[in-house]
KOLKOL-140940 format. One record per atom (N, C-alpha, C): residue number from 1; atom name; x, y, z. Coordinates in steps of 0.2 Angstrom, whole numbers, plus 5000, padded with zeros to 4 digits. Layout:
! KOLKOL-140940
<node nr="NUM" atom="CA" c1="X" c2="Y" c3="Z"/>
...
END
This chain:
! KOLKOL-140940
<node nr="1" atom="N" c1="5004" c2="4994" c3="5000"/>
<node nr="1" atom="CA" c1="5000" c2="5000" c3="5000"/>
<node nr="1" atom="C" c1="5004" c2="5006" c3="5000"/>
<node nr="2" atom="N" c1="5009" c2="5004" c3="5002"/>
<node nr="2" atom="CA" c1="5015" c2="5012" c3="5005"/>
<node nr="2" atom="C" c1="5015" c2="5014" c3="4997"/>
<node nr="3" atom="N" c1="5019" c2="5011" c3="4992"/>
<node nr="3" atom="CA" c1="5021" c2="5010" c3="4985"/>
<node nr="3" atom="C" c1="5017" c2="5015" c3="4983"/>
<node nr="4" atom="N" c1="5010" c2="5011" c3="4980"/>
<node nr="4" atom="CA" c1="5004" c2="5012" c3="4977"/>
<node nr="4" atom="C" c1="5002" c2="5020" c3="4981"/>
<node nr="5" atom="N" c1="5005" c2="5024" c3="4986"/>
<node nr="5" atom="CA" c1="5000" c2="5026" c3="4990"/>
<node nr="5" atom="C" c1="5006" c2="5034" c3="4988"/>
<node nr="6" atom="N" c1="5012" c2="5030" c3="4987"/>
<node nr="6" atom="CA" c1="5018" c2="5036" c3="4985"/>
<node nr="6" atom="C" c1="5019" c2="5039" c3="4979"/>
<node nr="7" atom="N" c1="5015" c2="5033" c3="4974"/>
<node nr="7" atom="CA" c1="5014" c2="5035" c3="4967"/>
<node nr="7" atom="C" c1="5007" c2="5037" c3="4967"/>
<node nr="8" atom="N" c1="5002" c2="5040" c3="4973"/>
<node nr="8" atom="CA" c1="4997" c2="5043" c3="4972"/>
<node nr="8" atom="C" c1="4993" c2="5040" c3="4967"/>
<node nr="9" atom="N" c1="4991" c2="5031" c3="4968"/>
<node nr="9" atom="CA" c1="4987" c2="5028" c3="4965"/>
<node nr="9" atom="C" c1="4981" c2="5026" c3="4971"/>
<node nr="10" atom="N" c1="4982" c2="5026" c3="4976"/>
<node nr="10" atom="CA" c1="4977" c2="5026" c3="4981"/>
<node nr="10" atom="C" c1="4977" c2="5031" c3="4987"/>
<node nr="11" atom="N" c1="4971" c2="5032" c3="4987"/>
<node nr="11" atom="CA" c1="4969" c2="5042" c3="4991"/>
<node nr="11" atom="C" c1="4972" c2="5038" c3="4998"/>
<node nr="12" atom="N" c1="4978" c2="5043" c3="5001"/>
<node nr="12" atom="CA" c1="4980" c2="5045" c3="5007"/>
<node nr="12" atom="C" c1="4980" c2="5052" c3="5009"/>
<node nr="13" atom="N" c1="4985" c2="5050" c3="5016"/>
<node nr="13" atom="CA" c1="4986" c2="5058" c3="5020"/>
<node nr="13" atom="C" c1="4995" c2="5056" c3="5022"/>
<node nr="14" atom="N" c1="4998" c2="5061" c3="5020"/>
<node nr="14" atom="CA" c1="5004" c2="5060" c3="5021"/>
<node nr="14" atom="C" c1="5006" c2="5064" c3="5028"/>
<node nr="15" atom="N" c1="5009" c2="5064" c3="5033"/>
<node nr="15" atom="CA" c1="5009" c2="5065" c3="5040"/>
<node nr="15" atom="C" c1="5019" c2="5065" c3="5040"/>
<node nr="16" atom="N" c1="5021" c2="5068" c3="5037"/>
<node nr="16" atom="CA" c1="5029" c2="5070" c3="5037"/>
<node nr="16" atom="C" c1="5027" c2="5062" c3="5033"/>
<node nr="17" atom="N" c1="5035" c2="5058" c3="5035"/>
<node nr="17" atom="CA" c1="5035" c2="5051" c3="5032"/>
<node nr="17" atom="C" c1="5030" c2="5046" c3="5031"/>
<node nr="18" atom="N" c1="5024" c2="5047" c3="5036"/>
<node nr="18" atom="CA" c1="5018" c2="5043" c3="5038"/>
<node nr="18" atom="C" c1="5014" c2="5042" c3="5036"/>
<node nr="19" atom="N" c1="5011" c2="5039" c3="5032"/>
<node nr="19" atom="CA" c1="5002" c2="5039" c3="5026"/>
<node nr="19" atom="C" c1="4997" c2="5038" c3="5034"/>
<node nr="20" atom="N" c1="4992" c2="5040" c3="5032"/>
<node nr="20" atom="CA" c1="4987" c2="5039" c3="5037"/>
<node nr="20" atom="C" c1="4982" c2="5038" c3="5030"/>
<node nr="21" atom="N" c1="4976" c2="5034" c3="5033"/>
<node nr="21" atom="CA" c1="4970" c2="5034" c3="5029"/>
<node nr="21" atom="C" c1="4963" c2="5035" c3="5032"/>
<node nr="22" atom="N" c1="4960" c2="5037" c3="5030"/>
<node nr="22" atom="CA" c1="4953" c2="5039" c3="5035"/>
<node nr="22" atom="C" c1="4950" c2="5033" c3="5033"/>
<node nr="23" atom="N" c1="4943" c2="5034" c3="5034"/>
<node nr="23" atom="CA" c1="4939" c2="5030" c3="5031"/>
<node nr="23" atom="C" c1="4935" c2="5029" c3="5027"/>
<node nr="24" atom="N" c1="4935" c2="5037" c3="5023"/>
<node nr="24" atom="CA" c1="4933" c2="5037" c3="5015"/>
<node nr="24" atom="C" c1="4939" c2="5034" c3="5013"/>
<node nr="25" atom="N" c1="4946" c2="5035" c3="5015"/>
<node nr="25" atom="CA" c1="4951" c2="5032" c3="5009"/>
<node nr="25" atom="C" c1="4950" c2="5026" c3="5009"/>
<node nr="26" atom="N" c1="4949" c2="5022" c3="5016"/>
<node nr="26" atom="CA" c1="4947" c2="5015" c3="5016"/>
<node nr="26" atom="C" c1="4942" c2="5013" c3="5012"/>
<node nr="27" atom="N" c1="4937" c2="5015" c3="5011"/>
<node nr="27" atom="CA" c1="4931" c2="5014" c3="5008"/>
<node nr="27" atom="C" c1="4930" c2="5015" c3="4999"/>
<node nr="28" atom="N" c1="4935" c2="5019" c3="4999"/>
<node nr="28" atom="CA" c1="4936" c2="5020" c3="4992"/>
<node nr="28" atom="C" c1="4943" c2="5016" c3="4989"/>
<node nr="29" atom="N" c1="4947" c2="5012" c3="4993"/>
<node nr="29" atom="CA" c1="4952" c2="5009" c3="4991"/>
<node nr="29" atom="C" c1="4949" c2="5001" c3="4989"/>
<node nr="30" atom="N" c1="4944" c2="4999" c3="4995"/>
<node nr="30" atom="CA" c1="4941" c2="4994" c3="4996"/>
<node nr="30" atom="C" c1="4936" c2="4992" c3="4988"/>
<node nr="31" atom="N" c1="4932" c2="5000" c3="4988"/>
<node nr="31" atom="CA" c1="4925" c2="4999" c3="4981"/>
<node nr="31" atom="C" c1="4931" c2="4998" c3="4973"/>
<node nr="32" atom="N" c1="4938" c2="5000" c3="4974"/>
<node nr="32" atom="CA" c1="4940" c2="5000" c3="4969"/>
<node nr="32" atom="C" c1="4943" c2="4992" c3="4967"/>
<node nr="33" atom="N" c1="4944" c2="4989" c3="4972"/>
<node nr="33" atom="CA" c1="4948" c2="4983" c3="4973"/>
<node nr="33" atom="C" c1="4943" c2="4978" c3="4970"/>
<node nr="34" atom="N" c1="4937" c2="4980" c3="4973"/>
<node nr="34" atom="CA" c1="4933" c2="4975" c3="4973"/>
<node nr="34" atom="C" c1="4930" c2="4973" c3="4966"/>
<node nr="35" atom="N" c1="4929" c2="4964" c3="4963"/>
<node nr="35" atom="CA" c1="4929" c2="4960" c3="4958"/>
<node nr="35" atom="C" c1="4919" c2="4958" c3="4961"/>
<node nr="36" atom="N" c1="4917" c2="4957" c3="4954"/>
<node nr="36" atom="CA" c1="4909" c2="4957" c3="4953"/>
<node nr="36" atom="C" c1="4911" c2="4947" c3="4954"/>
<node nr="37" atom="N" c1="4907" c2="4945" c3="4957"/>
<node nr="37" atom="CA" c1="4905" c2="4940" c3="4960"/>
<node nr="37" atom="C" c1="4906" c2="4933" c3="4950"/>
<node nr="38" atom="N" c1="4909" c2="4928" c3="4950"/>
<node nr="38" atom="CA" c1="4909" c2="4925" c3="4946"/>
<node nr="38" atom="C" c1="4904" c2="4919" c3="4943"/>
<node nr="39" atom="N" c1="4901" c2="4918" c3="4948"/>
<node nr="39" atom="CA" c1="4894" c2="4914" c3="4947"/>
<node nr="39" atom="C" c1="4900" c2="4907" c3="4950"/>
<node nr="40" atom="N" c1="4905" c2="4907" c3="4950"/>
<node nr="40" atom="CA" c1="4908" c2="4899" c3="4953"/>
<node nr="40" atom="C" c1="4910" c2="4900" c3="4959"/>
<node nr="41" atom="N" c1="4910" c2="4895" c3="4962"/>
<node nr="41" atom="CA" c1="4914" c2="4892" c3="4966"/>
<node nr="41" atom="C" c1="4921" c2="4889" c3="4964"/>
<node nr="42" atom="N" c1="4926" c2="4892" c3="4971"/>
<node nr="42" atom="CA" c1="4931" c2="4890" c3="4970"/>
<node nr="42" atom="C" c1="4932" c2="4882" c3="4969"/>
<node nr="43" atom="N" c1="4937" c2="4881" c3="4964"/>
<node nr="43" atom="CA" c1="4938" c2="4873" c3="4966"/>
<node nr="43" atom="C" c1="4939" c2="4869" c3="4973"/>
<node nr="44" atom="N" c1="4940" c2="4865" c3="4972"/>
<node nr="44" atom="CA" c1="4941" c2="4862" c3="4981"/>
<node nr="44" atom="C" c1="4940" c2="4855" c3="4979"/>
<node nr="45" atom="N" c1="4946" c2="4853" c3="4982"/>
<node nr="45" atom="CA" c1="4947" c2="4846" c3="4983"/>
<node nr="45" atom="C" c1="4941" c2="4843" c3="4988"/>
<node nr="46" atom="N" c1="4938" c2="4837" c3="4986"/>
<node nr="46" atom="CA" c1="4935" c2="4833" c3="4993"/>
<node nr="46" atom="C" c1="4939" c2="4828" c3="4992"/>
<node nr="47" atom="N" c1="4939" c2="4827" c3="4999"/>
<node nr="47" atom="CA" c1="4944" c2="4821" c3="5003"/>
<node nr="47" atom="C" c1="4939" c2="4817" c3="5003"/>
<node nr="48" atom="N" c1="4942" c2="4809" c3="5002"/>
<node nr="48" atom="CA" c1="4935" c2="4803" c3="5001"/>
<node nr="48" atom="C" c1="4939" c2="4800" c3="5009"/>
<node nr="49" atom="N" c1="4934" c2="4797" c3="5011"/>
<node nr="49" atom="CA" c1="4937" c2="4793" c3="5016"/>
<node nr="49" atom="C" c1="4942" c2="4787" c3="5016"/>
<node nr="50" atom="N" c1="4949" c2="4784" c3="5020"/>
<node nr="50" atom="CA" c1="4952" c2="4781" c3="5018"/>
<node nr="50" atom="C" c1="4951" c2="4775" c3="5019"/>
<node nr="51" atom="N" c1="4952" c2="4772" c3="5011"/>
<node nr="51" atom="CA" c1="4952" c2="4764" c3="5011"/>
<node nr="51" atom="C" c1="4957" c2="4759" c3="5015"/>
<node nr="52" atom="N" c1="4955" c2="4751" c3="5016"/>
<node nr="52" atom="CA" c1="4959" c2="4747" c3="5016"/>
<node nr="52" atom="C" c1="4966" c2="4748" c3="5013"/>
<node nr="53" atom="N" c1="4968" c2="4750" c3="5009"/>
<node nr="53" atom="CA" c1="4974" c2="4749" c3="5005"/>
<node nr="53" atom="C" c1="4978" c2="4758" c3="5006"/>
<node nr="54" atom="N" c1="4974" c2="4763" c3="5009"/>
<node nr="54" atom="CA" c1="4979" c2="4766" c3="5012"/>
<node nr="54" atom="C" c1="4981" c2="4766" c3="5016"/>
<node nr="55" atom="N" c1="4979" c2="4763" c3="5022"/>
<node nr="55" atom="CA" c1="4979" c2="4762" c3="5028"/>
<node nr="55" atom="C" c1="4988" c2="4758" c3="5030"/>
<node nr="56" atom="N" c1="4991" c2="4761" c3="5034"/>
<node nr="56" atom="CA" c1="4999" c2="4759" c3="5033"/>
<node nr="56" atom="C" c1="4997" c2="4752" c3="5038"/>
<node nr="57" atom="N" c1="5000" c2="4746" c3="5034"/>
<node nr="57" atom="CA" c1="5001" c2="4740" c3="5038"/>
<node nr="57" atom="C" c1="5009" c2="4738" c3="5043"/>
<node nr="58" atom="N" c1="5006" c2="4738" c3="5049"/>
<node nr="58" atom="CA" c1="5013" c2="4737" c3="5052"/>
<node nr="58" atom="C" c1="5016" c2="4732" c3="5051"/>
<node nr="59" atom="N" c1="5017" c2="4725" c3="5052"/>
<node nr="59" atom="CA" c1="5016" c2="4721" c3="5051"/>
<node nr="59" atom="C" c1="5016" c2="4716" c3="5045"/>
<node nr="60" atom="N" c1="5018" c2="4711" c3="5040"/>
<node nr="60" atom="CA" c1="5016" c2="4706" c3="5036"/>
<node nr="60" atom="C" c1="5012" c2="4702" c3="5037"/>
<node nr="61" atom="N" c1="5006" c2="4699" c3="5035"/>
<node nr="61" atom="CA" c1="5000" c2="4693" c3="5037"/>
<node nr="61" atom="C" c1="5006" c2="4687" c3="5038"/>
<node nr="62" atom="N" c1="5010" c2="4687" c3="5035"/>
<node nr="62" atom="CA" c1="5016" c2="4680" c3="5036"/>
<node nr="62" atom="C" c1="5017" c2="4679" c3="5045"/>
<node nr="63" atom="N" c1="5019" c2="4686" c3="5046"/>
<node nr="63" atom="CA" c1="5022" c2="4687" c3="5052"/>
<node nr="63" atom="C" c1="5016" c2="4686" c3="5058"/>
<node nr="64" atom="N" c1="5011" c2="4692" c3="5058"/>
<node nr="64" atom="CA" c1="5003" c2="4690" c3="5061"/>
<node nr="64" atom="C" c1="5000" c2="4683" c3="5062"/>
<node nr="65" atom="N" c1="5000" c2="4679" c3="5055"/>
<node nr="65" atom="CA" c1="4997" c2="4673" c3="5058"/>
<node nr="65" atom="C" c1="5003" c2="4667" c3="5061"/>
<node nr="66" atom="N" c1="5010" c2="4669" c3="5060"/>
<node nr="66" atom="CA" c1="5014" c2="4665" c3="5062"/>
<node nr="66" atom="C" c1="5014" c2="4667" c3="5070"/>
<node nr="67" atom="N" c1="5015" c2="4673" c3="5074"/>
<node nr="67" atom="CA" c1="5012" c2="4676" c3="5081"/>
<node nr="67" atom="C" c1="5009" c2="4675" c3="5084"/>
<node nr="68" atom="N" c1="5004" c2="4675" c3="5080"/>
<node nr="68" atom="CA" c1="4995" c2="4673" c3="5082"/>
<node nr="68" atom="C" c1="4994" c2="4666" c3="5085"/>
<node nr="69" atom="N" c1="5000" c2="4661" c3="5084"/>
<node nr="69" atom="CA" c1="4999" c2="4654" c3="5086"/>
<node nr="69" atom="C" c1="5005" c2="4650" c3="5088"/>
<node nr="70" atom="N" c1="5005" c2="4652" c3="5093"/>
<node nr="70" atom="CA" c1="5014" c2="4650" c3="5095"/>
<node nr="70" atom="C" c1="5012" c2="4642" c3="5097"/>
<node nr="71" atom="N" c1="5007" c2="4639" c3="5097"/>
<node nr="71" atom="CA" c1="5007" c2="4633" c3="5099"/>
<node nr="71" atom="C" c1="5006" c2="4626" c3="5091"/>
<node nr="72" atom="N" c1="5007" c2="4630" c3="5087"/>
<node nr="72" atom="CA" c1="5006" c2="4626" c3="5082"/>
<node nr="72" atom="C" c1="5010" c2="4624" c3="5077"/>
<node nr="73" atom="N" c1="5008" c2="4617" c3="5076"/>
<node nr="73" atom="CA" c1="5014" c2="4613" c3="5074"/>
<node nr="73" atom="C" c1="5012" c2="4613" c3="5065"/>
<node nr="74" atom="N" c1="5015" c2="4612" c3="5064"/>
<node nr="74" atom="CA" c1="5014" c2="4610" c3="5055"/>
<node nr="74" atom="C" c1="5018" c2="4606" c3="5052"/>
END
């Protein structure tokens, strides 16, 4: 805003080094900034819930069902 405000491209008050802006200049910075509505919505990612096959496995099934049964012979 400093820049813009040096090159008297948006209404201030200059106070020795210091811009001040009242609340017409806010009001008039804002009306000029402002974009007319686009009819969309931004995009946006939706998150889907996470599957079996995201899910981190700690573990091997080799190793689980080999632990799972320590009294078993084969």
């Amino acid at each position: 805003m400093r820049r813009r405000a040096g090159r008297r491209q948006i209404p201030c008050t200059f106070l020795g080094k210091h811009l001040r802006f009242s609340a017409t200049d806010l009001a008039t910075i804002i009306a000029a900034a402002a974009q007319p509505p686009t009819g969309r919505r931004p995009n946006r990612r939706h998150r889907r819930p996470p599957t079996d096959t995201d899910l981190p496995h700690t573990k091997s099934h080799a190793s689980i069902t080999d632990a799972s049964h320590p009294h078993r012979t084969e």
